[in-house]
PyMOL Python script that loads the backbone (N, CA, C, O; Angstrom):
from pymol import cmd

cmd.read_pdbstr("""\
ATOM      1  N   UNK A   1      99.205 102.399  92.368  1.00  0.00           N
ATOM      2  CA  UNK A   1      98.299 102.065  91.285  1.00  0.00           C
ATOM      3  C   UNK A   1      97.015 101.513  91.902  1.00  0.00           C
ATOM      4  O   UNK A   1      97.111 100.552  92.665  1.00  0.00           O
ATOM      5  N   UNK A   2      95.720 102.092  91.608  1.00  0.00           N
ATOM      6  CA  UNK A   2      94.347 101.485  91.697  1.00  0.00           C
ATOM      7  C   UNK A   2      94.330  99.694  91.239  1.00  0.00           C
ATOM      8  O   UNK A   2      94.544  99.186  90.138  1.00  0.00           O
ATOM      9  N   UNK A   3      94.035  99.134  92.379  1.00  0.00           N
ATOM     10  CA  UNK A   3      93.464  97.896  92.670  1.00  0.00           C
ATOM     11  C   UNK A   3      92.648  97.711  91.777  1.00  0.00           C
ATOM     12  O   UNK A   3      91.881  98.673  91.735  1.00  0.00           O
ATOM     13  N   UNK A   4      92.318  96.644  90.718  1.00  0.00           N
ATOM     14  CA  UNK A   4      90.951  96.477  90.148  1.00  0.00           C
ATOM     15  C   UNK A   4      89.662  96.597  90.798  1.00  0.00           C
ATOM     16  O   UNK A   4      88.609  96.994  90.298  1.00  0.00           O
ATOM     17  N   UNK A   5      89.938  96.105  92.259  1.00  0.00           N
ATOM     18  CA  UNK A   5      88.055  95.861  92.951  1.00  0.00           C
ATOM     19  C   UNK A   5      88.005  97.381  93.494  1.00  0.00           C
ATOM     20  O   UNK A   5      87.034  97.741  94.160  1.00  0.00           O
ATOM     21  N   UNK A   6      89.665  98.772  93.037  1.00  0.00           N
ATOM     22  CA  UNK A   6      88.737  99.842  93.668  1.00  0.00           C
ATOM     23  C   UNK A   6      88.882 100.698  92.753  1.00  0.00           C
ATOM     24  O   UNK A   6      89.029 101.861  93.128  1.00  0.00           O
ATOM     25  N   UNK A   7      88.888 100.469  91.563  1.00  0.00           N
ATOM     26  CA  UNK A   7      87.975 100.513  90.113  1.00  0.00           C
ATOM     27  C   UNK A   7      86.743  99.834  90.128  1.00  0.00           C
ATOM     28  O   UNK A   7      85.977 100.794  90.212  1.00  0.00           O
ATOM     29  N   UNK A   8      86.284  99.188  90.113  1.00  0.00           N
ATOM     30  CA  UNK A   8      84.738  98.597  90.283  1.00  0.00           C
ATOM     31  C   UNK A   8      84.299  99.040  91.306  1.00  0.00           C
ATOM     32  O   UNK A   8      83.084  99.207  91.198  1.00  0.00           O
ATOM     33  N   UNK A   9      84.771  99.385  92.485  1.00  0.00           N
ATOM     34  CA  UNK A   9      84.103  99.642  93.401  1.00  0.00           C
ATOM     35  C   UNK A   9      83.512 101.638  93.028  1.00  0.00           C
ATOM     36  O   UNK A   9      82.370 102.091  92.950  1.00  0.00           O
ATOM     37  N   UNK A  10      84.608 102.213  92.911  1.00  0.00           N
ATOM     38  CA  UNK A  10      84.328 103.262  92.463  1.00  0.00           C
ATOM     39  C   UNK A  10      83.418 103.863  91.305  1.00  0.00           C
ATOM     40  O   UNK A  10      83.020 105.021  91.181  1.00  0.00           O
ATOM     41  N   UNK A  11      83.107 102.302  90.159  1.00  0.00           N
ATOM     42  CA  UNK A  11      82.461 102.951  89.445  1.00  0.00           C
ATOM     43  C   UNK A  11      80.972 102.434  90.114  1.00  0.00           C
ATOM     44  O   UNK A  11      80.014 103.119  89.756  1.00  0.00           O
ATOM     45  N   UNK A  12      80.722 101.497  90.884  1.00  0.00           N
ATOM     46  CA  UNK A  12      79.534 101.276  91.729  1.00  0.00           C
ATOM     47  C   UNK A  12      78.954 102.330  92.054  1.00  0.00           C
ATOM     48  O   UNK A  12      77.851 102.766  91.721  1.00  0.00           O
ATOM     49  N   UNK A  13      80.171 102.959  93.096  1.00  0.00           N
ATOM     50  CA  UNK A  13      79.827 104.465  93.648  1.00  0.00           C
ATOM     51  C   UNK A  13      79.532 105.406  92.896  1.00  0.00           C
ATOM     52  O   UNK A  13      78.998 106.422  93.340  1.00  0.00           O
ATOM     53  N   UNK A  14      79.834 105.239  91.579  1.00  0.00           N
ATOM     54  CA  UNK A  14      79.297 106.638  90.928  1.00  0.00           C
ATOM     55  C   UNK A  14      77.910 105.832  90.455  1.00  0.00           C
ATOM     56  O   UNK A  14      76.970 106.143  91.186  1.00  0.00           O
ATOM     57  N   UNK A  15      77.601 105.005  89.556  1.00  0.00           N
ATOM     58  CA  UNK A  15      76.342 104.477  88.733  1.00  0.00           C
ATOM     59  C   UNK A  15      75.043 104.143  90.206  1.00  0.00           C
ATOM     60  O   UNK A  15      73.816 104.234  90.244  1.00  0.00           O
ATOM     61  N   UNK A  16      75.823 103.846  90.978  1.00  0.00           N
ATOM     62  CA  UNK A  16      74.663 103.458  91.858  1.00  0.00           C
ATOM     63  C   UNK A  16      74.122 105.344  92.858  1.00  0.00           C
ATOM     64  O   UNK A  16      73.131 105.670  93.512  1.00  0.00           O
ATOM     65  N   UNK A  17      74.883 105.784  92.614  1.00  0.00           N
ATOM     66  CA  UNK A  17      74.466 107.510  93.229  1.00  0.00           C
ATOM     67  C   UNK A  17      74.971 107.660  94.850  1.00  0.00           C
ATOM     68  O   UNK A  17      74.791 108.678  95.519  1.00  0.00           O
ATOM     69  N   UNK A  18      75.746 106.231  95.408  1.00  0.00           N
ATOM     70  CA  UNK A  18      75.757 106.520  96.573  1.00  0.00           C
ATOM     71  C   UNK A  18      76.740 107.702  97.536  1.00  0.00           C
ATOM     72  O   UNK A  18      76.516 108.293  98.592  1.00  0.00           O
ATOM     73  N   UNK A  19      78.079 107.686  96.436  1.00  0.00           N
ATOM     74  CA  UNK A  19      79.173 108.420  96.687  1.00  0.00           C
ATOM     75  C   UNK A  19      79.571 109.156  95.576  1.00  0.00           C
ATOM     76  O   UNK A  19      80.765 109.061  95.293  1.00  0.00           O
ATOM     77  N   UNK A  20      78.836 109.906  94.833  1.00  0.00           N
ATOM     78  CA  UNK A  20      79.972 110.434  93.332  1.00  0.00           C
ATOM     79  C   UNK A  20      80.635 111.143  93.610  1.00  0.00           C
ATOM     80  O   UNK A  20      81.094 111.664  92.594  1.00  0.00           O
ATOM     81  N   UNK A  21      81.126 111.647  94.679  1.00  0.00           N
ATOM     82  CA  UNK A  21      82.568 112.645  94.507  1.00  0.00           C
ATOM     83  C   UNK A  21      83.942 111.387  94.922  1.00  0.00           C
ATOM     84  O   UNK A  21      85.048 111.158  94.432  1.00  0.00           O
ATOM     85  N   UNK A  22      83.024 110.709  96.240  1.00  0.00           N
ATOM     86  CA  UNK A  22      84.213 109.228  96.426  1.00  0.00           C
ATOM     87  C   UNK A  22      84.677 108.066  94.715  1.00  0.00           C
ATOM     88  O   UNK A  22      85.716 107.609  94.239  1.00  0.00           O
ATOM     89  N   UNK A  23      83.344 108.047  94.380  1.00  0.00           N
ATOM     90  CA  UNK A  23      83.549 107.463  93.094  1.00  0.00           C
ATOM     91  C   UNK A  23      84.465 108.053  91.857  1.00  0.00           C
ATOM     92  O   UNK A  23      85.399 107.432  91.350  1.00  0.00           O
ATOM     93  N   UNK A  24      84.071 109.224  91.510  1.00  0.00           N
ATOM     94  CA  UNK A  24      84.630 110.650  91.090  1.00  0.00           C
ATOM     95  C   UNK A  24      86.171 110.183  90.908  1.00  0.00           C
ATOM     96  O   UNK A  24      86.748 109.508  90.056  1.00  0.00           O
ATOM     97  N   UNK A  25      86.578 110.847  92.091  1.00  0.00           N
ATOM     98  CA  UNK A  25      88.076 110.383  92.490  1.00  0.00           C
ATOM     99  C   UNK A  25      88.723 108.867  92.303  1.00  0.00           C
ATOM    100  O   UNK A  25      89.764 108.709  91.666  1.00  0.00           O
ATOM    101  N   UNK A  26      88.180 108.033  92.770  1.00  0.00           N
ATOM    102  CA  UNK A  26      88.541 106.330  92.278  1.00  0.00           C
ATOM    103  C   UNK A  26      88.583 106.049  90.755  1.00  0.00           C
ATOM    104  O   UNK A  26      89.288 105.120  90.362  1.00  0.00           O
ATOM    105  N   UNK A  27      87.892 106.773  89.896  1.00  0.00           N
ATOM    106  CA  UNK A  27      87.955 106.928  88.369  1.00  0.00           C
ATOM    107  C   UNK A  27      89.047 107.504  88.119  1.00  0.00           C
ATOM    108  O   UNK A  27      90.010 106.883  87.671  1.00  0.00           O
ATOM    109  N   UNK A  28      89.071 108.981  88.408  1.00  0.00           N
ATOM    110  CA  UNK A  28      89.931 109.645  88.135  1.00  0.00           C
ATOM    111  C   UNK A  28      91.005 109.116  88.222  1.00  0.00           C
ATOM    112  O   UNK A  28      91.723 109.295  87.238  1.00  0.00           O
ATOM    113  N   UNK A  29      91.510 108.385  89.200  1.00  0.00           N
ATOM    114  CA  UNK A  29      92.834 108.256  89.499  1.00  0.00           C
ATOM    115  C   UNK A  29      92.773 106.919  88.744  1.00  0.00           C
ATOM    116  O   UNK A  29      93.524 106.942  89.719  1.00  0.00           O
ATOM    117  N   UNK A  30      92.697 106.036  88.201  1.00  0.00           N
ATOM    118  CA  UNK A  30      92.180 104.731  87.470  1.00  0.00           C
ATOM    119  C   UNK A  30      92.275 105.387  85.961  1.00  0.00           C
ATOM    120  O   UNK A  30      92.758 104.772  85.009  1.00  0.00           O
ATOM    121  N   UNK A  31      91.858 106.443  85.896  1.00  0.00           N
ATOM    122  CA  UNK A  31      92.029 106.995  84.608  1.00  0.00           C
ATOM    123  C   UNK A  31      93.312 107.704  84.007  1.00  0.00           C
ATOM    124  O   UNK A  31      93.717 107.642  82.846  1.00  0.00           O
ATOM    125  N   UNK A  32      93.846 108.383  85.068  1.00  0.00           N
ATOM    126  CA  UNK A  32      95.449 108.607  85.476  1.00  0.00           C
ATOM    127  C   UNK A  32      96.136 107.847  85.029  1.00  0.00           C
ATOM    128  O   UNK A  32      96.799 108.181  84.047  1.00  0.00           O
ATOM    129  N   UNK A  33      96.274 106.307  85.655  1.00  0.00           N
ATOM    130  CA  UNK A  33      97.242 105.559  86.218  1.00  0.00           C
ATOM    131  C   UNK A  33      97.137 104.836  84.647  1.00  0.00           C
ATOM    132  O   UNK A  33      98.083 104.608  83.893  1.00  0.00           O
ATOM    133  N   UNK A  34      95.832 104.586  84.435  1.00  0.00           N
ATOM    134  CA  UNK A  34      96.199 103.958  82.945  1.00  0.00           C
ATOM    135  C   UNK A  34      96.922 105.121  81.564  1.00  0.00           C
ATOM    136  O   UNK A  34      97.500 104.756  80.540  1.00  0.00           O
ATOM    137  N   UNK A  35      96.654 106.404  81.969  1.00  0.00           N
ATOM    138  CA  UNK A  35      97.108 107.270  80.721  1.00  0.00           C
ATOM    139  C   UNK A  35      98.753 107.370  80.833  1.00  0.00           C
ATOM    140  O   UNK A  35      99.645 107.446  79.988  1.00  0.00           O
ATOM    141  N   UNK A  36      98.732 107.335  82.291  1.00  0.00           N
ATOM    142  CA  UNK A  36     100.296 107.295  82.500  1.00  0.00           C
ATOM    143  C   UNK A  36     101.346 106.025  81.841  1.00  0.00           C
ATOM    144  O   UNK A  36     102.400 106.134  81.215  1.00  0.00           O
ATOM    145  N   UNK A  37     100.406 104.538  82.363  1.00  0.00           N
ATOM    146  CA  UNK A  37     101.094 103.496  81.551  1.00  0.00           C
ATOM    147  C   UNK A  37     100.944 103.482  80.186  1.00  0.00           C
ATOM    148  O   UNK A  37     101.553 102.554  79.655  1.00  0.00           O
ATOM    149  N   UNK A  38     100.205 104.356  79.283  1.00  0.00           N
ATOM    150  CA  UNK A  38      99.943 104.188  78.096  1.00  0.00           C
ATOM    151  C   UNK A  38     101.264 105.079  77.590  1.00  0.00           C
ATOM    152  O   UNK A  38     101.750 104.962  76.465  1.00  0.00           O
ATOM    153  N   UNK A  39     101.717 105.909  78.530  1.00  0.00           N
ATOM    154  CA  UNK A  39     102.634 106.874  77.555  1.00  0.00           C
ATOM    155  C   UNK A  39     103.913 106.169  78.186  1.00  0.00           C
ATOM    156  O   UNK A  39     104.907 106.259  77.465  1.00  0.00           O
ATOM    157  N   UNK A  40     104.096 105.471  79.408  1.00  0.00           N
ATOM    158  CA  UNK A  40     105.339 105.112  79.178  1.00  0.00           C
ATOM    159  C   UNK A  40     105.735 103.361  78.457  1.00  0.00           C
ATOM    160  O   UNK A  40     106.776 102.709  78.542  1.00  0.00           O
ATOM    161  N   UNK A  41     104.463 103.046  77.797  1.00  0.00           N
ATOM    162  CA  UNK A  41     104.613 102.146  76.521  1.00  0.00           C
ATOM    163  C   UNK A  41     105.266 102.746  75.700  1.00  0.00           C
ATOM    164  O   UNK A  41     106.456 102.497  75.508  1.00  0.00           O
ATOM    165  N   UNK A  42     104.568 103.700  75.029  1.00  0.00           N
ATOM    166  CA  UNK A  42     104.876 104.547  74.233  1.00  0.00           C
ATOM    167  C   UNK A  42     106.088 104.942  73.943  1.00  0.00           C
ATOM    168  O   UNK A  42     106.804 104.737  72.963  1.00  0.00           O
ATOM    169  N   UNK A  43     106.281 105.722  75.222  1.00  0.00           N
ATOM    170  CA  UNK A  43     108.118 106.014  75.276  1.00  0.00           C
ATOM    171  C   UNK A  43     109.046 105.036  75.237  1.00  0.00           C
ATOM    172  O   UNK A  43     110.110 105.222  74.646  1.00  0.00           O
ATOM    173  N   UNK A  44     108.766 103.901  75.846  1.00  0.00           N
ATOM    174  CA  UNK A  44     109.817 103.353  76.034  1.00  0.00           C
ATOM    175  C   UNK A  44     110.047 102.423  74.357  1.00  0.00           C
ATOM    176  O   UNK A  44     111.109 102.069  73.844  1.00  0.00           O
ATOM    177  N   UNK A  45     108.639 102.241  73.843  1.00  0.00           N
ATOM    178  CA  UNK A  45     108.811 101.898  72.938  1.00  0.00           C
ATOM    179  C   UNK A  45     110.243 102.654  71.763  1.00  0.00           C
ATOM    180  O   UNK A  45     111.289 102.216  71.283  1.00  0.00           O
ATOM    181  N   UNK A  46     109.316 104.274  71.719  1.00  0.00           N
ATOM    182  CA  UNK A  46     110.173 104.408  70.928  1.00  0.00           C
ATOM    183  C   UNK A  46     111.708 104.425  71.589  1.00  0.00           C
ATOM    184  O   UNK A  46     112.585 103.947  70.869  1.00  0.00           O
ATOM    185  N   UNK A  47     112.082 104.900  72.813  1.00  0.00           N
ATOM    186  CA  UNK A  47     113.265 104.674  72.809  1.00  0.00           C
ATOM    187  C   UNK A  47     114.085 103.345  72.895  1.00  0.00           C
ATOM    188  O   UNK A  47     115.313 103.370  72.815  1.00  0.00           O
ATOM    189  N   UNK A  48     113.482 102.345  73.036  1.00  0.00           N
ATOM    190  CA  UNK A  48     114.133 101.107  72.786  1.00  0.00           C
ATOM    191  C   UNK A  48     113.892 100.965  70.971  1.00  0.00           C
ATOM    192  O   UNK A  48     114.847 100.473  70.369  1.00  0.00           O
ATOM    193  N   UNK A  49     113.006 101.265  70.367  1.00  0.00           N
ATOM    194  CA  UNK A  49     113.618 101.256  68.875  1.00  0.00           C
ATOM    195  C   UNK A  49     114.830 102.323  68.642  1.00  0.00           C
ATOM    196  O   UNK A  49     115.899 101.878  68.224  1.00  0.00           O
ATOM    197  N   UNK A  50     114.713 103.543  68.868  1.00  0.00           N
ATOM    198  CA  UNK A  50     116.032 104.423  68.759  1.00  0.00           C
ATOM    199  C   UNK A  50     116.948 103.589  69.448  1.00  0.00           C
ATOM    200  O   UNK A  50     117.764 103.095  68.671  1.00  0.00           O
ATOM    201  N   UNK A  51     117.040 103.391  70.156  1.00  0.00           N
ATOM    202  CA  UNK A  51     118.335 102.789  70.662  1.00  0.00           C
ATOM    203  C   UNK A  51     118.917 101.513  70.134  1.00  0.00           C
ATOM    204  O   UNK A  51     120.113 101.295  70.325  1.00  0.00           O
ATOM    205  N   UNK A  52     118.240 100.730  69.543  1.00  0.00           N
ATOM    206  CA  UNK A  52     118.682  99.453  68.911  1.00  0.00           C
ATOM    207  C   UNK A  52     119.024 100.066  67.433  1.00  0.00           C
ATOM    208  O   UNK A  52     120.150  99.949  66.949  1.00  0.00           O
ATOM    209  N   UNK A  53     118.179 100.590  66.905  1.00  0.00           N
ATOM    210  CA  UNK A  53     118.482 101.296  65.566  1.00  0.00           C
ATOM    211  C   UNK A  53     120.155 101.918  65.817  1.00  0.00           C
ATOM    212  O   UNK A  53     120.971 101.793  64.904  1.00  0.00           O
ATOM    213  N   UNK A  54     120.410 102.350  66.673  1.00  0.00           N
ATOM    214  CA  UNK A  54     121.714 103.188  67.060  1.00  0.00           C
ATOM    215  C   UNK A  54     122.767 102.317  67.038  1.00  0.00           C
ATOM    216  O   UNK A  54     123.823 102.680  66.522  1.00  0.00           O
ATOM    217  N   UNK A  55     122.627 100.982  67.621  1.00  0.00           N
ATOM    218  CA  UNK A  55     123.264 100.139  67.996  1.00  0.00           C
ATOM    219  C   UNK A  55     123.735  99.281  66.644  1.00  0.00           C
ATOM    220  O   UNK A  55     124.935  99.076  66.457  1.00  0.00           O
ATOM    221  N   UNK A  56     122.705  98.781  65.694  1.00  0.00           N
ATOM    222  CA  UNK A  56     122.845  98.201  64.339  1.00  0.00           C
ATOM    223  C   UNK A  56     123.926  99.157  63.511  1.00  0.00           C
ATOM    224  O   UNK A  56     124.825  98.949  62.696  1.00  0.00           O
ATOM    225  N   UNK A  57     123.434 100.144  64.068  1.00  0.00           N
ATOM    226  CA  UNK A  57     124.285 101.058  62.883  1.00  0.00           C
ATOM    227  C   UNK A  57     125.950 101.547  63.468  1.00  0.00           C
ATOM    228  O   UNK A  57     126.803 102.283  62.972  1.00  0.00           O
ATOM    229  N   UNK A  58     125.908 100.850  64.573  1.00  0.00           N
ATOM    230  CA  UNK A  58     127.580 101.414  64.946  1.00  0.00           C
ATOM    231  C   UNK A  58     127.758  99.956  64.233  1.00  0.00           C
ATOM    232  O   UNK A  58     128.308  99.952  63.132  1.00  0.00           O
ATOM    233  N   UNK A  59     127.372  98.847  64.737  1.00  0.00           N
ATOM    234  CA  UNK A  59     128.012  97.259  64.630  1.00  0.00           C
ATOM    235  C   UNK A  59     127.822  97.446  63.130  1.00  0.00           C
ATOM    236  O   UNK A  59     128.840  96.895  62.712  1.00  0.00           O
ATOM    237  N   UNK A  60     127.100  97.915  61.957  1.00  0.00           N
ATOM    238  CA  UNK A  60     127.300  97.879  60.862  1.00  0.00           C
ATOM    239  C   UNK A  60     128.814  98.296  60.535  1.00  0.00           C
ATOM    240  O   UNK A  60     129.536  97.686  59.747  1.00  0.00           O
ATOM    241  N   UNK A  61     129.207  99.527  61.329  1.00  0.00           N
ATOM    242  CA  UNK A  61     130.298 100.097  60.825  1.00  0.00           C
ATOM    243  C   UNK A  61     131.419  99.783  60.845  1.00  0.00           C
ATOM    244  O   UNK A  61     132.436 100.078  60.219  1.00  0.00           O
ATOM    245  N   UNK A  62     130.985  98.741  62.131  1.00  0.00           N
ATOM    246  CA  UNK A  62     132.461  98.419  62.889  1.00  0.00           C
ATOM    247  C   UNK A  62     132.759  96.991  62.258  1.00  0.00           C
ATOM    248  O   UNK A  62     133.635  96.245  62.698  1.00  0.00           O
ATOM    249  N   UNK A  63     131.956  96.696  61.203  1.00  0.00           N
ATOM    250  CA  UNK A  63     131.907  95.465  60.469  1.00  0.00           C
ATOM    251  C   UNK A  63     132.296  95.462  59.138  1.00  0.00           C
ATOM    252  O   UNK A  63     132.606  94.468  58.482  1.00  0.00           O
ATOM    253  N   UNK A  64     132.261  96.903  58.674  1.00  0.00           N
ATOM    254  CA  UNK A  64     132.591  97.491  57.024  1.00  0.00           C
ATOM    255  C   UNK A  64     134.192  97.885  56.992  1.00  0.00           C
ATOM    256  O   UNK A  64     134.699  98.325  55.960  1.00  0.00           O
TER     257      UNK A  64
END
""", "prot")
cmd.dss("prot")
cmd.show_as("cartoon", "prot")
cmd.util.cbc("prot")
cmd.orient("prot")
């Protein structure tokens, strides 16, 4: 996972003109790494609601 200072550093490199293909890449992958943690929120979210939902409903049964 991208370091915060090489996220800032990379976007230096692109806004300041010194490196944009080095900068380029330090985004990119910064942009990656966060889309990636966004979907395994996501997932895990829903599968920890499916799975507790699953769970209520056996212990409901096993209680009736």
């Amino acid at each position: 996972m991208p370091s915060p200072s090489k996220i800032f550093r990379s976007s230096y490199l692109v806004l300041g003109g010194e490196d944009v293909f080095a900068g380029g890449q330090g985004l990119a992958a910064a942009g990656v790494t966060v889309l990636l943690m966004a979907t395994g929120i996501v997932c895990g979210t829903y599968l920890w609601v499916d799975m507790t939902g699953r769970l209520r409903l056996r212990s409901s049964r096993n209680l009736a």
